[in-house]
CHARMM internal coordinates of N, CA and C (Angstrom, degrees):
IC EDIT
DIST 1 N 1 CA 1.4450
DIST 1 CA 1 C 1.5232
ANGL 1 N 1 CA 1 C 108.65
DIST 1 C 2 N 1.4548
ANGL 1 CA 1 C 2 N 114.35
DIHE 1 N 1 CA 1 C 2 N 152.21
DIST 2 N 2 CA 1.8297
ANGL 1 C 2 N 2 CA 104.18
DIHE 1 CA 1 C 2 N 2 CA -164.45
DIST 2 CA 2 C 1.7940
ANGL 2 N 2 CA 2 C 86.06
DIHE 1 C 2 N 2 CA 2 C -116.43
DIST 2 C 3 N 1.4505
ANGL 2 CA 2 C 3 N 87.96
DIHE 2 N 2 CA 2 C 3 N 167.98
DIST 3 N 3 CA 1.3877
ANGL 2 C 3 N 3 CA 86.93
DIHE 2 CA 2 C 3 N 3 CA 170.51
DIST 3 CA 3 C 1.2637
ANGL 3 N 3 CA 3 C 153.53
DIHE 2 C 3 N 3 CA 3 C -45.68
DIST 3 C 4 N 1.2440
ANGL 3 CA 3 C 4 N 137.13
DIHE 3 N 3 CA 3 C 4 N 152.33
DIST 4 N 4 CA 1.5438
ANGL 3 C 4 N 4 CA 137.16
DIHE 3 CA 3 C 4 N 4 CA -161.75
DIST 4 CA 4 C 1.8387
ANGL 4 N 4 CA 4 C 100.56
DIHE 3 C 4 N 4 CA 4 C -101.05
DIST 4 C 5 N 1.2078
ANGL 4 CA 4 C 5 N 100.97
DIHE 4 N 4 CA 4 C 5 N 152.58
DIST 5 N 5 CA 1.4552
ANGL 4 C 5 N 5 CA 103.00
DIHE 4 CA 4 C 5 N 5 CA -172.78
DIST 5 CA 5 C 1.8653
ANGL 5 N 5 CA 5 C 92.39
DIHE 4 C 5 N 5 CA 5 C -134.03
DIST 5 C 6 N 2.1614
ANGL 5 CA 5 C 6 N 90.26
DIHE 5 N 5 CA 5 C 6 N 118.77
DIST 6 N 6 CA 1.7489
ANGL 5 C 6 N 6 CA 91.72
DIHE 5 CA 5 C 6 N 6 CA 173.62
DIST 6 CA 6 C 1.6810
ANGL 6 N 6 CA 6 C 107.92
DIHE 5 C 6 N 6 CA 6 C -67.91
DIST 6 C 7 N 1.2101
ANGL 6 CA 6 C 7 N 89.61
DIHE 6 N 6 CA 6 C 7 N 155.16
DIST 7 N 7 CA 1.4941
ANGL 6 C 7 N 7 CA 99.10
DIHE 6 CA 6 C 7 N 7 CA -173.54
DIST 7 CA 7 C 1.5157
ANGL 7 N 7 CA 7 C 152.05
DIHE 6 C 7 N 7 CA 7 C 52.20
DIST 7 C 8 N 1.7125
ANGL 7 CA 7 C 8 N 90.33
DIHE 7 N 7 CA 7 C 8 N 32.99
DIST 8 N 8 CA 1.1858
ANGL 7 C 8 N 8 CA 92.29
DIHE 7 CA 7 C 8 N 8 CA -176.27
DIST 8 CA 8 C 1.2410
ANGL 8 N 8 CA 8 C 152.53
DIHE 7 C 8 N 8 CA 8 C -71.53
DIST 8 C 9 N 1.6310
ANGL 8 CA 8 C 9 N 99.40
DIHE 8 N 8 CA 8 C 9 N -16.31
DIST 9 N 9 CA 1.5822
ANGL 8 C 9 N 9 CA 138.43
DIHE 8 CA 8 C 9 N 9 CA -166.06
DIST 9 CA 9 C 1.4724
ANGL 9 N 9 CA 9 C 107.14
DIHE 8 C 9 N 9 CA 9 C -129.50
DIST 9 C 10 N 1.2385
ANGL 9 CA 9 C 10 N 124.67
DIHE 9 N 9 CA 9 C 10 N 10.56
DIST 10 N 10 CA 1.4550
ANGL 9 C 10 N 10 CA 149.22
DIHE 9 CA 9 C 10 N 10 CA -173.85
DIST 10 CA 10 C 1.8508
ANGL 10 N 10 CA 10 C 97.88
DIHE 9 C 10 N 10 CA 10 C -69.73
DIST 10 C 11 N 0.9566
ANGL 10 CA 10 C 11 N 132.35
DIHE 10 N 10 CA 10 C 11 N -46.18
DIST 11 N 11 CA 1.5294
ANGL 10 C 11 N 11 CA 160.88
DIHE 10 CA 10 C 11 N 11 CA 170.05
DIST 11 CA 11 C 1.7925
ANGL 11 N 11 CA 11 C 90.33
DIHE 10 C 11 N 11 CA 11 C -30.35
DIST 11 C 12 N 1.6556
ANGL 11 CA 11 C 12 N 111.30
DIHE 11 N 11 CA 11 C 12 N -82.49
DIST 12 N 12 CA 1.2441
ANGL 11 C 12 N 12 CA 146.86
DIHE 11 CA 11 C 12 N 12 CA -149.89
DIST 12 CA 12 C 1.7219
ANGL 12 N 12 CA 12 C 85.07
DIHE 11 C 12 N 12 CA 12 C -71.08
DIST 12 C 13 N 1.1161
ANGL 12 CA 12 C 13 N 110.02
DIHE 12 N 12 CA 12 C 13 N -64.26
DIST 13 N 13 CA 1.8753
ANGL 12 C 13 N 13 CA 106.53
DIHE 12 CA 12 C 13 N 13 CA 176.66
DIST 13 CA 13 C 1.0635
ANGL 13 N 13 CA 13 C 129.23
DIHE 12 C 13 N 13 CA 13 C -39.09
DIST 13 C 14 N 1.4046
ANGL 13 CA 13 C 14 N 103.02
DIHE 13 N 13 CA 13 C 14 N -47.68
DIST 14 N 14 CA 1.7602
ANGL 13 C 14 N 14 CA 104.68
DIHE 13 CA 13 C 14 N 14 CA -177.13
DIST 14 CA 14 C 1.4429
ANGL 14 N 14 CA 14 C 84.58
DIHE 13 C 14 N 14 CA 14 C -80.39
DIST 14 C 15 N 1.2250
ANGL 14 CA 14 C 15 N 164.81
DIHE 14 N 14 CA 14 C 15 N -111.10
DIST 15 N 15 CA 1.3213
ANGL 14 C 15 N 15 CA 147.19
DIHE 14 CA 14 C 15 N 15 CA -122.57
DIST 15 CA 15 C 1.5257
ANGL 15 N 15 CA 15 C 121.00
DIHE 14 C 15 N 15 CA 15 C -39.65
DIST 15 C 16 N 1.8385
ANGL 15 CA 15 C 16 N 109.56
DIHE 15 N 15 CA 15 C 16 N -28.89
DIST 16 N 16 CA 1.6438
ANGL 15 C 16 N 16 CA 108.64
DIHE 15 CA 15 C 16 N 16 CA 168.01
DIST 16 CA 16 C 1.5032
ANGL 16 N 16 CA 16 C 97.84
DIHE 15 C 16 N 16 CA 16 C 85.68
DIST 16 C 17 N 1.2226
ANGL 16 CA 16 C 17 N 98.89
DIHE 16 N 16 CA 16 C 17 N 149.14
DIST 17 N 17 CA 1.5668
ANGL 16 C 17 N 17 CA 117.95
DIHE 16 CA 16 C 17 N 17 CA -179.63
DIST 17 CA 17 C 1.4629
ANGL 17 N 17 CA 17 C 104.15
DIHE 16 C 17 N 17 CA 17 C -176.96
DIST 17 C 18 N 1.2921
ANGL 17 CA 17 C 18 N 116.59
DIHE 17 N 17 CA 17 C 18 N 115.04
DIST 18 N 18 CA 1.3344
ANGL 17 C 18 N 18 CA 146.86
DIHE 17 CA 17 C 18 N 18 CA 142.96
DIST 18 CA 18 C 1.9338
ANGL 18 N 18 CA 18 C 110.12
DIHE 17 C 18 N 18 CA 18 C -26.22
DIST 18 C 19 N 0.9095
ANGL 18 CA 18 C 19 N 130.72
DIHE 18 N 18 CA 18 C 19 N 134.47
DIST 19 N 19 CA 1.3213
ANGL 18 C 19 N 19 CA 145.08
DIHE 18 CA 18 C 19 N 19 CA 171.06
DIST 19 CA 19 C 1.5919
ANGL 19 N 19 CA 19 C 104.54
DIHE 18 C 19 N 19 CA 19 C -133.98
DIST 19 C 20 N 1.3579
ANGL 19 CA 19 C 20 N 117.76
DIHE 19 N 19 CA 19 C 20 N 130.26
DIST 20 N 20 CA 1.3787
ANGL 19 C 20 N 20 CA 125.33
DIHE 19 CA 19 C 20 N 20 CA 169.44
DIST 20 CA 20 C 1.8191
ANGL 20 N 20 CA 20 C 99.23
DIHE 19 C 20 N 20 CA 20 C -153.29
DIST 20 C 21 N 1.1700
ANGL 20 CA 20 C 21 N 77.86
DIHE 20 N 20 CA 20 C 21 N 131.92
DIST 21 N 21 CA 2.0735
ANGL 20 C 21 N 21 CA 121.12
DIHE 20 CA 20 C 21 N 21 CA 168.18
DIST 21 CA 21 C 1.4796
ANGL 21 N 21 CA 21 C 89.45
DIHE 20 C 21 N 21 CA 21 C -44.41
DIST 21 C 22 N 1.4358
ANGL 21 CA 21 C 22 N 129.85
DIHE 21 N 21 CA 21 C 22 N -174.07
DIST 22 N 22 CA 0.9956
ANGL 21 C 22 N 22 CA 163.30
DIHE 21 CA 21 C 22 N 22 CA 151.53
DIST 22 CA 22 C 1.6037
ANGL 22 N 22 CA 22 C 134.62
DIHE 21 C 22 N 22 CA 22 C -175.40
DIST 22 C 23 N 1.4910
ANGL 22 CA 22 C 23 N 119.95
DIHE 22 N 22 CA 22 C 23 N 100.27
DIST 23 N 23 CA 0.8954
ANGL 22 C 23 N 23 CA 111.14
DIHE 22 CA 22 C 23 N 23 CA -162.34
DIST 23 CA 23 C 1.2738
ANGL 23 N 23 CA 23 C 132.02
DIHE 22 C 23 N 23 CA 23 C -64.63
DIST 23 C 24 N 1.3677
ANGL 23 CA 23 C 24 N 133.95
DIHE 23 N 23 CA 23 C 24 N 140.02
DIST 24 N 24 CA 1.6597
ANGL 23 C 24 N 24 CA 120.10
DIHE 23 CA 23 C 24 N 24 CA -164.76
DIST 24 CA 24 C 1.3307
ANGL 24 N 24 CA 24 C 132.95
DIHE 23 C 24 N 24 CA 24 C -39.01
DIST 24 C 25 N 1.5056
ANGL 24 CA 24 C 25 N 99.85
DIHE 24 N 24 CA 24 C 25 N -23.00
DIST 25 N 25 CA 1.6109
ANGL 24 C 25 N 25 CA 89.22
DIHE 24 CA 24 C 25 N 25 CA 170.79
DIST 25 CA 25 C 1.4751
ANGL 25 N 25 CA 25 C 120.00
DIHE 24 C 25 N 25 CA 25 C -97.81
DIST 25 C 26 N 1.3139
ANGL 25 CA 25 C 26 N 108.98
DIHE 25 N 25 CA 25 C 26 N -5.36
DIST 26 N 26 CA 1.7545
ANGL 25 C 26 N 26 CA 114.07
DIHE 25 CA 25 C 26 N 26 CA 171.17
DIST 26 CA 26 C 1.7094
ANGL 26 N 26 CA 26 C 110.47
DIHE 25 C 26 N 26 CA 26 C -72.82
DIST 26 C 27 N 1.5824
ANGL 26 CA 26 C 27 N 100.24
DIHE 26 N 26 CA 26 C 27 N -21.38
DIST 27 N 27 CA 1.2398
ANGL 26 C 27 N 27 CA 115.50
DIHE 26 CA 26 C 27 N 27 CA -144.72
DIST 27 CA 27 C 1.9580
ANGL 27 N 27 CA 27 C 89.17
DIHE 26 C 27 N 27 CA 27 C -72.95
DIST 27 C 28 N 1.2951
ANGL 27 CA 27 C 28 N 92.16
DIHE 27 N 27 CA 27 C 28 N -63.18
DIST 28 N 28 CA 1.5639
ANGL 27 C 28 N 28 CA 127.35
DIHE 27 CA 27 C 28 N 28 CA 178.84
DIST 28 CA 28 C 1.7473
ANGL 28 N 28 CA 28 C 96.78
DIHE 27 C 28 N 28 CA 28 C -28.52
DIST 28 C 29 N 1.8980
ANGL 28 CA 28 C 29 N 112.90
DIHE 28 N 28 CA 28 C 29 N -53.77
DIST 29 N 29 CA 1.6764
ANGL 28 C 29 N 29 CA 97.65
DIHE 28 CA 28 C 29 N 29 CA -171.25
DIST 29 CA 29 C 1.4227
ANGL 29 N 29 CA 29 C 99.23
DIHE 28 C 29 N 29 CA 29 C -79.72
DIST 29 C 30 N 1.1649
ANGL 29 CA 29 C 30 N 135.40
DIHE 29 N 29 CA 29 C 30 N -10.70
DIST 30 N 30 CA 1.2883
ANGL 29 C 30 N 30 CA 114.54
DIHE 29 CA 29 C 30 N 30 CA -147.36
DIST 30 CA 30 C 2.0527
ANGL 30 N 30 CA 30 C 89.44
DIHE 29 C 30 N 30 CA 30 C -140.08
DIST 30 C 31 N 1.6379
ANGL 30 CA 30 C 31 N 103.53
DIHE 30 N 30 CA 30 C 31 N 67.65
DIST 31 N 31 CA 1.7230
ANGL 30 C 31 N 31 CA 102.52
DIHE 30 CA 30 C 31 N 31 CA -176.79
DIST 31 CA 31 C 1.6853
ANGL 31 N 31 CA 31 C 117.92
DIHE 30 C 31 N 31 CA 31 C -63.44
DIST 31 C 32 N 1.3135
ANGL 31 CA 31 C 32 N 111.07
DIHE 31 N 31 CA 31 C 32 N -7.35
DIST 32 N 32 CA 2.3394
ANGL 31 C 32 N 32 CA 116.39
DIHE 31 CA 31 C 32 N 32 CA -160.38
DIST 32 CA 32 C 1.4584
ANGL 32 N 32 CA 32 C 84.72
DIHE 31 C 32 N 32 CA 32 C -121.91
DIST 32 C 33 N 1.1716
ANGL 32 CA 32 C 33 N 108.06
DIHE 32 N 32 CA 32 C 33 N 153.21
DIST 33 N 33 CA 1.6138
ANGL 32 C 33 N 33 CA 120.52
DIHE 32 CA 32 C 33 N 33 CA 147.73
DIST 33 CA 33 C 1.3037
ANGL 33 N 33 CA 33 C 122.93
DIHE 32 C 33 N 33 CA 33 C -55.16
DIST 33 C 34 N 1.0305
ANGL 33 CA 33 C 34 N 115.75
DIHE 33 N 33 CA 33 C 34 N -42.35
DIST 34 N 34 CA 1.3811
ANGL 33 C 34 N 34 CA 137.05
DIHE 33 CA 33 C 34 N 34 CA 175.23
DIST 34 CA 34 C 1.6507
ANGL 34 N 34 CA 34 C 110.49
DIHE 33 C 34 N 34 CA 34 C -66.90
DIST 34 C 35 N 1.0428
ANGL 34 CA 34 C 35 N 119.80
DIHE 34 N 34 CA 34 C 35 N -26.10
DIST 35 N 35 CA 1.2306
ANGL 34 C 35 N 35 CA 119.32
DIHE 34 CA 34 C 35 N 35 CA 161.58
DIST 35 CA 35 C 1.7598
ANGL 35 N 35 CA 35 C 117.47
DIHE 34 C 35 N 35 CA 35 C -68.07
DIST 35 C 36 N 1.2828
ANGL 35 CA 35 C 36 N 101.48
DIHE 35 N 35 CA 35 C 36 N -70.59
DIST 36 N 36 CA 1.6408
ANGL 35 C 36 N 36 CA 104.53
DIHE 35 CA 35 C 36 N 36 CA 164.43
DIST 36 CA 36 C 1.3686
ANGL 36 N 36 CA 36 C 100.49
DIHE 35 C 36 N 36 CA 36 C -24.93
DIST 36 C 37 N 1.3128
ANGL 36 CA 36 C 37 N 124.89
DIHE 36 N 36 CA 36 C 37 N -89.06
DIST 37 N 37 CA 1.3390
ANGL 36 C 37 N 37 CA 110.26
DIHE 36 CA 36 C 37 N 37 CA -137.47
DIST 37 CA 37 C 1.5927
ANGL 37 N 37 CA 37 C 108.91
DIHE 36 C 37 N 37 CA 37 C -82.74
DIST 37 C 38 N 1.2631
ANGL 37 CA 37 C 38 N 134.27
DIHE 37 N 37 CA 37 C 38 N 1.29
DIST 38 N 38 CA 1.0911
ANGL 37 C 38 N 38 CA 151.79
DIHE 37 CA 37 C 38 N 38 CA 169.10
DIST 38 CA 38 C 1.8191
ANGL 38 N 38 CA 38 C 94.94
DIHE 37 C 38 N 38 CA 38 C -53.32
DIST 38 C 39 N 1.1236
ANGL 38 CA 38 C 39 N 103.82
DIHE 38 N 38 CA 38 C 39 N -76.30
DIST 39 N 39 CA 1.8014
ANGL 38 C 39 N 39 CA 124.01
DIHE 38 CA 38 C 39 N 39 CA 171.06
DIST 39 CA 39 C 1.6447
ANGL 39 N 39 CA 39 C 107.23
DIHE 38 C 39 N 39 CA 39 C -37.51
DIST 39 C 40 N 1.6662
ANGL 39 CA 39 C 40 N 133.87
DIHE 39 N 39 CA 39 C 40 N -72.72
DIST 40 N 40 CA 0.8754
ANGL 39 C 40 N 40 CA 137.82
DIHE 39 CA 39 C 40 N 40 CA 107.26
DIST 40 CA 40 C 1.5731
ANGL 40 N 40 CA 40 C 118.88
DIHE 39 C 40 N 40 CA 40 C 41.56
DIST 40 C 41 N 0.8113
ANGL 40 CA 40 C 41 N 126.25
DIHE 40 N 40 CA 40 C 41 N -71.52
DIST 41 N 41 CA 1.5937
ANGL 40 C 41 N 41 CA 133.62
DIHE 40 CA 40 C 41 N 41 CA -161.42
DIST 41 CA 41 C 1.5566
ANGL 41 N 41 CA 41 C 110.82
DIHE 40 C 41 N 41 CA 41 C -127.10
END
COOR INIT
IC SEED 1 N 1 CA 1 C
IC BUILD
């Protein structure tokens, strides 16, 4: 394994991002992100 670099993804963190589950059958109506939040909003 090669070296690790601090802060590499430090960028992507501070901007934040939401992660949500979806259970397979929610998953099934709603296949894009863009779908979710389309529904959503």
């Amino acid at each position: 394994m090669g070296q690790g670099v601090c802060g590499k993804y430090v960028e992507r963190y501070q901007a934040g991002t939401n992660v949500v589950l979806l259970d397979p059958d929610v998953a099934k109506a709603f296949p894009t992100s863009e779908s979710v939040n389309k529904t959503i909003r």
